[in-house]
N, C-alpha and C positions, 0 to 999 in steps of 0.2 A: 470469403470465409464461409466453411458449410454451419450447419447448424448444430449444437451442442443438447443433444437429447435431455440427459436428465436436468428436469425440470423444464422444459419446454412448454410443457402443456399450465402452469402456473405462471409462466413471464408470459403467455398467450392471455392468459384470463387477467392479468394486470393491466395488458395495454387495452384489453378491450373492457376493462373496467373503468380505464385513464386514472390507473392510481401508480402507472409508471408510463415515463413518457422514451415511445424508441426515437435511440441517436441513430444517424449513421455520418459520416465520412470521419473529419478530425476528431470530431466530439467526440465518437464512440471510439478511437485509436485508446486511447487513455498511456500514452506513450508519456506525456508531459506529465503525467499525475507520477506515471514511475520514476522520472530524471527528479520532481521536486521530491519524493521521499527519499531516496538514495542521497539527495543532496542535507534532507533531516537528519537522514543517518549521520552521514558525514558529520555533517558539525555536532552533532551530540557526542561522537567518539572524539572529536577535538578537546568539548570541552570536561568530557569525562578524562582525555588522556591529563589533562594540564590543571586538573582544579583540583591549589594544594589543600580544600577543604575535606575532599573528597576522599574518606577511608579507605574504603577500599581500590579508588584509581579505577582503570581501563575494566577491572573484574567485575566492577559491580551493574555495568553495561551489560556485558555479555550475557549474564544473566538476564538482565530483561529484555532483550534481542537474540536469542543464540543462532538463531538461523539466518540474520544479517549479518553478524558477524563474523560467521564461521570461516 
């Protein structure tokens, strides 16, 4: 993977501050961070479709996620 300019030169002065630490192989994929949020998504649409407390139903989701649920 090449490197991503902007801000390069502050995630530089981080690691060599060690006030952030560089991953690389699995750790840095963050592949597994995206499947467990998509799976949060998921079930928050579950329980917003089916929860008869819930006024407004499946809209009132959308609203606080619109670009997951689009």
């Amino acid at each position: 993977m090449g490197r991503w300019e902007p801000g390069a030169a502050d995630i530089e002065q981080a690691l060599t501050r060690r006030t952030l630490q560089a991953t690389t192989g699995a750790a840095a994929d963050g592949e597994s961070l995206l499947i467990k949020a998509e799976r949060t998504i998921t079930t928050a649409q579950d329980i917003a479709e089916s929860d008869p407390d819930d006024d407004e139903g499946p809209g009132a989701l959308r609203q606080v996620l619109p670009d997951q649920t689009a």
